[in-house]
Backbone as numpy.savetxt, mean C-alpha at the origin, in Angstrom:
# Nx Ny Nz CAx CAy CAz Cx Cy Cz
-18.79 -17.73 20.69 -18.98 -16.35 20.23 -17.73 -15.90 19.48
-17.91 -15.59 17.88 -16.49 -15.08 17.56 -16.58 -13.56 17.81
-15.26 -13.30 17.64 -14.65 -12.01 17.51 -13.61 -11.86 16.65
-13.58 -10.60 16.18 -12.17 -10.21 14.88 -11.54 -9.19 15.25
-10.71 -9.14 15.13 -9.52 -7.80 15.17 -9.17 -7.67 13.60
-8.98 -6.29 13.16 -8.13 -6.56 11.70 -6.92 -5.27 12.15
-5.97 -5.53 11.33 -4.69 -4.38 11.46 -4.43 -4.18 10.23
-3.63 -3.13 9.83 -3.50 -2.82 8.54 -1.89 -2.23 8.94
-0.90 -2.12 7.45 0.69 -2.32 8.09 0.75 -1.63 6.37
1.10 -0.14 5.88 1.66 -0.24 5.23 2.85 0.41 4.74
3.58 -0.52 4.13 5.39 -0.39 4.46 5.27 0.68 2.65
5.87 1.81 3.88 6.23 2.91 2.92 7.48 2.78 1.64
8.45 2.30 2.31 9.26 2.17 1.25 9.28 1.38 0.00
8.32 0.61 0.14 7.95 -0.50 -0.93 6.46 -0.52 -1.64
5.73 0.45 -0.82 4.88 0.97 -1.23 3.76 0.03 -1.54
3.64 -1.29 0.06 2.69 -2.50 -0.02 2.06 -2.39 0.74
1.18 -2.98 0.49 -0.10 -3.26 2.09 -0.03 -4.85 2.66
-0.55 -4.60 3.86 -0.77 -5.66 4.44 -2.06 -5.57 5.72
-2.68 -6.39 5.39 -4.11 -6.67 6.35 -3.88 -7.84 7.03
-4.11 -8.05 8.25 -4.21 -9.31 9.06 -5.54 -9.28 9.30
-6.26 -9.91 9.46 -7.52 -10.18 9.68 -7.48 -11.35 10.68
-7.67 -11.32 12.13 -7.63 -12.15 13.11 -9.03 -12.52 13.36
-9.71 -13.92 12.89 -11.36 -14.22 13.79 -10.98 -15.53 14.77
-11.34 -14.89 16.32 -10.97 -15.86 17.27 -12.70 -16.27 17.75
-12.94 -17.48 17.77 -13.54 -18.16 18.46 -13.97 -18.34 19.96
-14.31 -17.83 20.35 -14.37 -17.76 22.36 -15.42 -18.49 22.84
-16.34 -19.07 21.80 -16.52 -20.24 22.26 -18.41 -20.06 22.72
-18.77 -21.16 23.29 -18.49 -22.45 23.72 -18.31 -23.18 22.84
-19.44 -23.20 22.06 -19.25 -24.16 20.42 -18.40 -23.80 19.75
-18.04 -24.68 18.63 -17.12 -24.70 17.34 -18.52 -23.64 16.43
-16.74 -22.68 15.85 -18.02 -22.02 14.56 -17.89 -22.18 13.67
-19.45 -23.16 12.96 -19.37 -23.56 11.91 -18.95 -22.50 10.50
-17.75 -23.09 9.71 -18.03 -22.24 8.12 -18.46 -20.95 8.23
-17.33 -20.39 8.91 -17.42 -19.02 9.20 -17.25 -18.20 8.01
-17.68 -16.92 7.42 -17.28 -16.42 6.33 -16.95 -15.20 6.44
-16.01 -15.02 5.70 -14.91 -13.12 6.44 -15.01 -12.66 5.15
-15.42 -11.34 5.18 -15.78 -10.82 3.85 -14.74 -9.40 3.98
-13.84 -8.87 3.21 -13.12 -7.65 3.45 -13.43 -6.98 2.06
-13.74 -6.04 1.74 -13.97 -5.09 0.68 -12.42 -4.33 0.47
-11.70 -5.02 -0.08 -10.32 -4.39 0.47 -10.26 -2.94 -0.84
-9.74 -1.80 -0.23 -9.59 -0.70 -0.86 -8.97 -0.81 -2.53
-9.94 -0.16 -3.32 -9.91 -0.02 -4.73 -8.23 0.46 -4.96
-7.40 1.07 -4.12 -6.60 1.61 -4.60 -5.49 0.38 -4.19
-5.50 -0.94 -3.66 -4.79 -1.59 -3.09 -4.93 -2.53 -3.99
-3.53 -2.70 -5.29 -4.06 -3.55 -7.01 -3.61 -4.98 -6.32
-4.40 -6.13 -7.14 -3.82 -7.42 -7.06 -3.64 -8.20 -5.46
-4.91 -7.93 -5.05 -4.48 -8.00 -3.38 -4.77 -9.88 -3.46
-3.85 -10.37 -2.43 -3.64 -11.91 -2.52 -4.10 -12.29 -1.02
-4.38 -13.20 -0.97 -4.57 -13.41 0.74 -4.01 -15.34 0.96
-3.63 -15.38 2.19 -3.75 -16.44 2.80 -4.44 -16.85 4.31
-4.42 -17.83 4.62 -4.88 -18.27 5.92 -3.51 -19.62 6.68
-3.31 -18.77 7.48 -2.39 -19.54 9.05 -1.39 -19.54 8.07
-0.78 -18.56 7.41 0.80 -18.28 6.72 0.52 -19.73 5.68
-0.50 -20.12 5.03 -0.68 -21.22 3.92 -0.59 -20.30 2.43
-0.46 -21.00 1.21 -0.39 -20.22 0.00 -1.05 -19.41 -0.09
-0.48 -18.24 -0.99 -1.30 -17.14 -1.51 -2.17 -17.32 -2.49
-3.38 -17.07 -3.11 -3.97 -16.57 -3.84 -4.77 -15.51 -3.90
-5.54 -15.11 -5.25 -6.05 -13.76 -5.16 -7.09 -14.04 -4.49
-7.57 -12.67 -3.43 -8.48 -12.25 -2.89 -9.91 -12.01 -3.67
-11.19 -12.70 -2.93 -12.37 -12.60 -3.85 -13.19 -11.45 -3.52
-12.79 -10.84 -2.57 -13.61 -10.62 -1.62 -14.29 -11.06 -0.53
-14.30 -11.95 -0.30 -14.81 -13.14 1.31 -14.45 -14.28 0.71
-14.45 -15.29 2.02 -13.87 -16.44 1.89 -14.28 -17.38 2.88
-14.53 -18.39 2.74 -15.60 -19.29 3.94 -14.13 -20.34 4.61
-14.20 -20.11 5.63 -13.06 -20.54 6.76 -13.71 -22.09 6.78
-12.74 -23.26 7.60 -13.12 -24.31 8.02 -13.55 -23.93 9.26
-14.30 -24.86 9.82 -14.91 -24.89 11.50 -13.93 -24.21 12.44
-14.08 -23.55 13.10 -12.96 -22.91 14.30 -13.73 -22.99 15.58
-13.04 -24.55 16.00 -13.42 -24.77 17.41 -12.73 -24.14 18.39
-13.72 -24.01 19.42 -13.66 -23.10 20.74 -12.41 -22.60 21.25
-12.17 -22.05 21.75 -10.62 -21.04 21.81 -9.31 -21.49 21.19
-9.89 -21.14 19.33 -9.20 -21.35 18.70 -9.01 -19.99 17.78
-8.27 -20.22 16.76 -8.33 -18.42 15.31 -7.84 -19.18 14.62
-8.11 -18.34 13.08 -7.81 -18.13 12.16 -7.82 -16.78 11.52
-6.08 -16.88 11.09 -5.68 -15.85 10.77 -5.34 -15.14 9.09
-5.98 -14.22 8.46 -6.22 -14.28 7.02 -5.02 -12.67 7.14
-4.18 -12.93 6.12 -3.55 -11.84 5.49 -3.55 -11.64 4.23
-3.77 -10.38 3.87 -3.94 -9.74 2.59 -2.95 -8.83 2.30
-2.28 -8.89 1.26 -1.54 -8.27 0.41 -1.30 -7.77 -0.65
-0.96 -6.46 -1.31 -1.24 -6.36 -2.42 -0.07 -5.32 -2.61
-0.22 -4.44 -3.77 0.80 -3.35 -4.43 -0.42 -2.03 -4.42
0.35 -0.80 -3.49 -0.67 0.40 -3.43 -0.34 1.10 -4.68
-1.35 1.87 -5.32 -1.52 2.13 -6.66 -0.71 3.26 -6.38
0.17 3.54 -7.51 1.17 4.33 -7.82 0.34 6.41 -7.65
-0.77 6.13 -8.24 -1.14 7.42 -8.13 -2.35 7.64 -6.82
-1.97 6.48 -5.53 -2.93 6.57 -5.08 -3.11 8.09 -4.01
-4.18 8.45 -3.23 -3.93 9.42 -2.36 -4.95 9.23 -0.77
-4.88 9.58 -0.16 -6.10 9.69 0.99 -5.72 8.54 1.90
-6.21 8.13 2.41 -5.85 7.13 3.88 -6.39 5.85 3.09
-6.14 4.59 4.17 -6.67 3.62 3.59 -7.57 2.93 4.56
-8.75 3.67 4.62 -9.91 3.09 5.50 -10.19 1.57 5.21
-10.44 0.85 5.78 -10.78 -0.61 5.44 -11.68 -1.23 6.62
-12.61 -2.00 6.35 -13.07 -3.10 7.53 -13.59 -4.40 6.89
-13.85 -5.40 7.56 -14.02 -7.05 7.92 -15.32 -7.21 8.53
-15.77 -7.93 8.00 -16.62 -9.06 8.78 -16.94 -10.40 9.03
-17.06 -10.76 9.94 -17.11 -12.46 9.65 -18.54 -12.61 10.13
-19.13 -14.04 9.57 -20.37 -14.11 10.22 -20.22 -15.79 10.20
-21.37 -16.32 11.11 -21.32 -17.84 11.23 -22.39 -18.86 11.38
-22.84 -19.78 10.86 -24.63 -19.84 11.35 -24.62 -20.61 12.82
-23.23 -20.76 13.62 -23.60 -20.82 14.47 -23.86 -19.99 15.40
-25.32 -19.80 16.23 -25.50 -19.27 16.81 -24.77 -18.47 18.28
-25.34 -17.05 18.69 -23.94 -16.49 19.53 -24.49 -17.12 21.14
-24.33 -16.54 22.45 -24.54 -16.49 23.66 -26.04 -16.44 23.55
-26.23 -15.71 23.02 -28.00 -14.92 23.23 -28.43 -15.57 22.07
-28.31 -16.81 21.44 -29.18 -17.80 20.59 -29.37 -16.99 19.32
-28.22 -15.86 18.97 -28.87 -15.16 17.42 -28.07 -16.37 16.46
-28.71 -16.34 15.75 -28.52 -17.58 14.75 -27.94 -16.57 13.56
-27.95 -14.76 13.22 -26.97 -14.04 12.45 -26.17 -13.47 13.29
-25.04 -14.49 13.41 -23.81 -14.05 14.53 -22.84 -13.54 13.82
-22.58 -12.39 13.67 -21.78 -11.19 12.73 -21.11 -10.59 13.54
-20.09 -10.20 13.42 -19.07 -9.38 13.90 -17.99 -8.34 13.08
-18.04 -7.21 13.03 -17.04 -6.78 11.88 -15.91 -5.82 12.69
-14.62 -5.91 12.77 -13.71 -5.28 13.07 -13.55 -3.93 12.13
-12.93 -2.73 12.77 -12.67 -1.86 11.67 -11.08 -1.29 12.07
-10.65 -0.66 11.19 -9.25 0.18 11.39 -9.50 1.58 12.32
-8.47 1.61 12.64 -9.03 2.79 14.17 -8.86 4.38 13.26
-9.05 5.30 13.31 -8.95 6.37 12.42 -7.62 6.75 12.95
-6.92 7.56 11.74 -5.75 8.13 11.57 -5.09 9.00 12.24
-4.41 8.54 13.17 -3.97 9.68 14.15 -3.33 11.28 13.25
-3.81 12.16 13.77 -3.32 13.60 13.50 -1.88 14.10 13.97
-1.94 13.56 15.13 -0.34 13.65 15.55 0.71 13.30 14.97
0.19 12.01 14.17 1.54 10.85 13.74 1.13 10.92 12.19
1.92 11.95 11.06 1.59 12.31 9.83 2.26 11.11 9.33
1.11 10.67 8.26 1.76 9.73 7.66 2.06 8.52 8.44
0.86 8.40 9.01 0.98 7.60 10.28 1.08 5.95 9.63
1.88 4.97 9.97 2.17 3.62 9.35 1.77 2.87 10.40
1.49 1.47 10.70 1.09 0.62 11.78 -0.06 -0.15 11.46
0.16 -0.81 12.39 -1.32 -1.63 13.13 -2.40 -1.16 13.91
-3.39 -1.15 13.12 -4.54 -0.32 14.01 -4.70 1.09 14.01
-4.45 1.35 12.52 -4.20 3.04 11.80 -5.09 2.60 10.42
-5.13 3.76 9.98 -5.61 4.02 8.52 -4.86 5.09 8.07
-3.34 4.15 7.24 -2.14 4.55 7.27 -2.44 5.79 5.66
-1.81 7.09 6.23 -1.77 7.58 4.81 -1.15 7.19 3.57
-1.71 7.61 2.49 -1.03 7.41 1.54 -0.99 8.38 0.64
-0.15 8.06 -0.32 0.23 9.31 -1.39 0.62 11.00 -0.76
0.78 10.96 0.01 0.80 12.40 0.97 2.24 13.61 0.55
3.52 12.13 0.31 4.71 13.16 -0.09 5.71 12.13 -1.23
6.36 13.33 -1.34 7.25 11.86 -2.88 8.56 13.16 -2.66
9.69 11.71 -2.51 11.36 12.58 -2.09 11.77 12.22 -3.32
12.19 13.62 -3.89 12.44 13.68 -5.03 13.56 14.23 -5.17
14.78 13.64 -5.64 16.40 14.42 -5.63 16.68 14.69 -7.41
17.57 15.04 -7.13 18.30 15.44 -8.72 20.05 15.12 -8.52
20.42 14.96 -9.44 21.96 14.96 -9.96 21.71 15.42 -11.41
23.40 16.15 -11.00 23.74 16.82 -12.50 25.37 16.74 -12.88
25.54 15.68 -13.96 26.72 15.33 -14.01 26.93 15.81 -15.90
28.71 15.96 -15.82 29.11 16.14 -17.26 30.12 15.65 -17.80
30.16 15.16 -18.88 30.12 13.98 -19.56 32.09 13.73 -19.67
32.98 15.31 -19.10 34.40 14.90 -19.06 34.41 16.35 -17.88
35.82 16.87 -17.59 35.78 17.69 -16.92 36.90 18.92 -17.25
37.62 18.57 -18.37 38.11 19.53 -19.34 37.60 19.59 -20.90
37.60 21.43 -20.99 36.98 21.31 -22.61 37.60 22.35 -23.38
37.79 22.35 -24.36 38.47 23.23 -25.27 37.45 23.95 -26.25
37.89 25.40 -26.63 36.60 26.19 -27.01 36.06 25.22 -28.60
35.08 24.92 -28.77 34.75 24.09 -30.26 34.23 22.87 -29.83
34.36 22.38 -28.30 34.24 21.21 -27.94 32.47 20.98 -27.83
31.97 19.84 -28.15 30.65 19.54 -27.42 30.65 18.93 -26.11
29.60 19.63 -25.42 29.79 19.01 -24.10 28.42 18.57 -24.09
27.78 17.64 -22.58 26.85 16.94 -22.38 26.67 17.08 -20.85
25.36 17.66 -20.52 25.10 17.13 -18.89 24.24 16.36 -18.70
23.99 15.76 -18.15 23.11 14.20 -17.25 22.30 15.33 -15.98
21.09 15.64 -16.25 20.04 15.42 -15.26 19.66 13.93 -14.46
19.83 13.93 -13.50 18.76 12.88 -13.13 17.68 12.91 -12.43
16.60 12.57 -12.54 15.77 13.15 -11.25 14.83 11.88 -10.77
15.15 11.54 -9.65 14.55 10.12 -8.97 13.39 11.06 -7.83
13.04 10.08 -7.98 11.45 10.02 -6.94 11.87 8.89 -5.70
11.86 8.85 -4.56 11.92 8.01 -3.84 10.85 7.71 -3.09
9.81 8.49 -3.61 8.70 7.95 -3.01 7.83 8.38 -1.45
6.82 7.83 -1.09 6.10 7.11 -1.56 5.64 7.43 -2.37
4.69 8.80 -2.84 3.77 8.92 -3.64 4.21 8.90 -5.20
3.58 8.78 -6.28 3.85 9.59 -7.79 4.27 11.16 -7.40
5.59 11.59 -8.38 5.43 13.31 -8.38 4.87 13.35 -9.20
3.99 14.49 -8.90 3.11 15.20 -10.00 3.87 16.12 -10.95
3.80 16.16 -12.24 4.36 17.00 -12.90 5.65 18.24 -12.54
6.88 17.17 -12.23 8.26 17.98 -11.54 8.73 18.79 -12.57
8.91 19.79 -12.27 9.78 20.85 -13.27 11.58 21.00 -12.92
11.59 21.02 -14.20 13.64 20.72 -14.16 14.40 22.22 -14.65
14.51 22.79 -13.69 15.53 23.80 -14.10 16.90 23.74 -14.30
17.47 24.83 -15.22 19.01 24.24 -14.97 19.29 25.79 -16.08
19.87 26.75 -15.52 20.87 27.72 -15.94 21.82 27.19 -17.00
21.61 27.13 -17.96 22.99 26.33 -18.73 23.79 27.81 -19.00
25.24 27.69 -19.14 26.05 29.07 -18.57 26.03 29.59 -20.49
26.26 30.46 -20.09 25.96 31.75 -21.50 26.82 30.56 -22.80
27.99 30.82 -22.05 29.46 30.21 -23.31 29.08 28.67 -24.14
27.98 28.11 -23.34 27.37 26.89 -24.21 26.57 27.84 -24.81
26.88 27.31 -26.46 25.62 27.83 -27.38 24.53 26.50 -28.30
23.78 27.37 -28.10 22.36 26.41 -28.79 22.01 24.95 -27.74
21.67 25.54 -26.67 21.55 24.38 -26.26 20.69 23.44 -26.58
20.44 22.18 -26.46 19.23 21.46 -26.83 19.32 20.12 -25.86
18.38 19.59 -25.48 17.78 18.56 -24.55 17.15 17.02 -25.08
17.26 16.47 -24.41 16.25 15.31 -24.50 15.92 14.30 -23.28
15.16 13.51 -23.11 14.51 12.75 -22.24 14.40 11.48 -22.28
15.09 10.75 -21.63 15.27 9.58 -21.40 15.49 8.73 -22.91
16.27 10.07 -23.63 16.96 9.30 -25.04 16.38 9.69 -26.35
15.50 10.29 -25.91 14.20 10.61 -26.76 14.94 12.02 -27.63
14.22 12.13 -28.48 14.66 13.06 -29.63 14.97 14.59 -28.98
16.05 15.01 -29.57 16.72 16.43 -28.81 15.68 17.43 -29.18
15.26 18.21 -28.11 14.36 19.63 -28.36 15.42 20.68 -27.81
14.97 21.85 -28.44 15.37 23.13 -28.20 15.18 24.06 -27.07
């Protein structure tokens, strides 16, 4: 009789996923050419998988296992890059099925694991056995630097905005203020090098 567990793990600072997909065997028989099918989330790009930590390649969507005799597993991980503008949790589930028959002689012996829903307590909840949020907040700092630190009246001066995102999510359309002091005249701007506006 198989059984699956799946977990889902995704690491905020790098902004990746990871699925384990565990199908254990309990037996009595070996299960023949088992096949684990994961619909892995649209927002999770380029997702790769392996089996028992063996090479990666891309994920098809299911994948037909060798025989997994009696209290034995095989273990499938999936990985990918979460989409930059993604948002909402990342619900996911698995199934494996096998034509060998279960305890009770069903000859469609299916089993599908799912991710446990998103705890409310734990915002932005990350782990195993969550349906970890995503896109929810984006740490966004600024620096403001100038270009010497004495100036004489006639002089041009220059300040450096910077404004980083640290993530996780995309910022949405950040607005940059900045008081430039009376005694600078005509000020004018530009963006990442790009032609000076007014």
């Amino acid at each position: 009789m198989l059984s699956l567990a799946l977990s889902i793990t995704f690491f905020v600072g790098f902004c990746l996923f990871l699925g384990t997909i565990t199908v254990t065997n309990n037996g009595p028989a070996a299960a023949k050419a088992p096949v684990v099918t994961d619909a892995v989330p649209a927002i999770v790009e380029s997702p790769q998988f392996s089996v028992d930590g063996g090479a990666s390649v891309p994920w098809p969507g299911s994948t037909t296992l060798p025989d997994i005799p009696a209290g034995t597993k095989k273990v499938i991980t999936i990985t990918g890059k979460i989409s930059a503008t993604a948002t909402g949790s990342l619900n996911n589930s698995a199934t494996v099925k096998t034509p060998t028959p279960n305890k009770t002689g069903d000859p469609n012996n299916t089993t599908t694991g799912t991710t446990e829903p998103n705890d409310p307590n734990k915002p932005g909840t990350i782990g195993s056995g969550q349906n970890p949020k995503v896109g929810d907040t984006a740490d966004v700092s600024t620096t403001k630097t100038a270009d010497k630190t004495d100036y004489k009246p006639g002089d041009t001066i220059t300040y450096t905005i910077t404004v980083t995102n640290n993530g996780p999510a995309a910022a949405k359309a950040p607005v940059v203020t900045d008081a430039v002091p009376a005694i600078v005249e005509s000020p004018q701007y530009s963006v990442d090098g790009g032609a000076p506006a007014a």
